[in-house]
KOLZAKE-845438 format. One line per field, with one value per residue (C-alpha): residue number from 1; x, y, z. Coordinates in steps of 0.2 Angstrom, whole numbers, plus 5000, padded with zeros to 4 digits. Example, Ala and Ser with C-alpha at 12.3 -4.5 7.8 and 13.67 -1.06 7.14 Angstrom:
num (1:2)
px (5062:5068)
py (4978:4995)
pz (5039:5036)
END
This chain:
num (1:2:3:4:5:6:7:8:9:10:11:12:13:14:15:16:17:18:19:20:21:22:23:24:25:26:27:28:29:30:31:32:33:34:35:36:37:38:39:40:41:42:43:44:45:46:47:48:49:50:51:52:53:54:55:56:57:58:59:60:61:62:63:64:65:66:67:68:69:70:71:72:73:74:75:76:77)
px (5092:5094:5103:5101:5081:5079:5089:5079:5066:5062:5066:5049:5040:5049:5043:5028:5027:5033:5021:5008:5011:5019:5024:5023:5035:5053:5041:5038:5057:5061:5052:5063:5077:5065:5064:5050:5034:5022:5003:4986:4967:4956:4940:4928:4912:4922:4931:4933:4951:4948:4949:4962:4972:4972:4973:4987:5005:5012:5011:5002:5011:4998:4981:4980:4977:4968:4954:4954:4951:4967:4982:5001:5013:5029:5034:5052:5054)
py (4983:4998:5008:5024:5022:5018:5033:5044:5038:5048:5040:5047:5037:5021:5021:5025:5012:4998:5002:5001:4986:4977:4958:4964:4979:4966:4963:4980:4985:4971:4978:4992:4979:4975:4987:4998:4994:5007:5004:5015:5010:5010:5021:5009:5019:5031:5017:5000:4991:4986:5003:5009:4997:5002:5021:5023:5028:5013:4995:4988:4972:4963:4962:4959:4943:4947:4950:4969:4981:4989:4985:4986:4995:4999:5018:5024:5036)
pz (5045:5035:5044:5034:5033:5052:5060:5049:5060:5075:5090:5098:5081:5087:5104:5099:5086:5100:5111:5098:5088:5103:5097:5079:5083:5076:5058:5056:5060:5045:5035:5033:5026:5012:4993:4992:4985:4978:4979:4975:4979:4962:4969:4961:4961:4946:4936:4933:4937:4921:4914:4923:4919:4902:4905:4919:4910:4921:4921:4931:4941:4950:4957:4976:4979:4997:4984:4987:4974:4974:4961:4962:4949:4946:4941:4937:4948)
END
């Protein structure tokens, strides 16, 4: 586990997040030794994925493939 990321977490976070989450609380915790992704939601009723697509100043990676209307990019950051 990322050491660094996880004890940045408050303690009270974490034992709130158990209790939630339950079974699910160990994936969520490995999670944390995975890179960050970066994601946004296309508000379809404004614009097309289509259009944003060719309007953002990123590239655009991938389309979910759930069949959500939402797109993944990559941005230097």
């Amino acid at each position: 586990m990322d050491s660094d990321r996880l004890s940045a977490l408050p303690q009270a976070f974490l034992h709130r997040m158990k209790d939630m989450l339950g079974d699910d609380f160990e994936p969520f915790l490995a999670a944390y030794e995975q890179p960050r992704t970066y994601g946004l939601r296309v508000n379809t009723a404004k614009i097309s994925c289509e259009e944003f697509e060719q309007i953002v100043p990123f590239e655009v990676k991938k389309k979910n493939p759930m069949g959500f209307e939402w797109l993944f990019f990559t941005m230097r950051m």
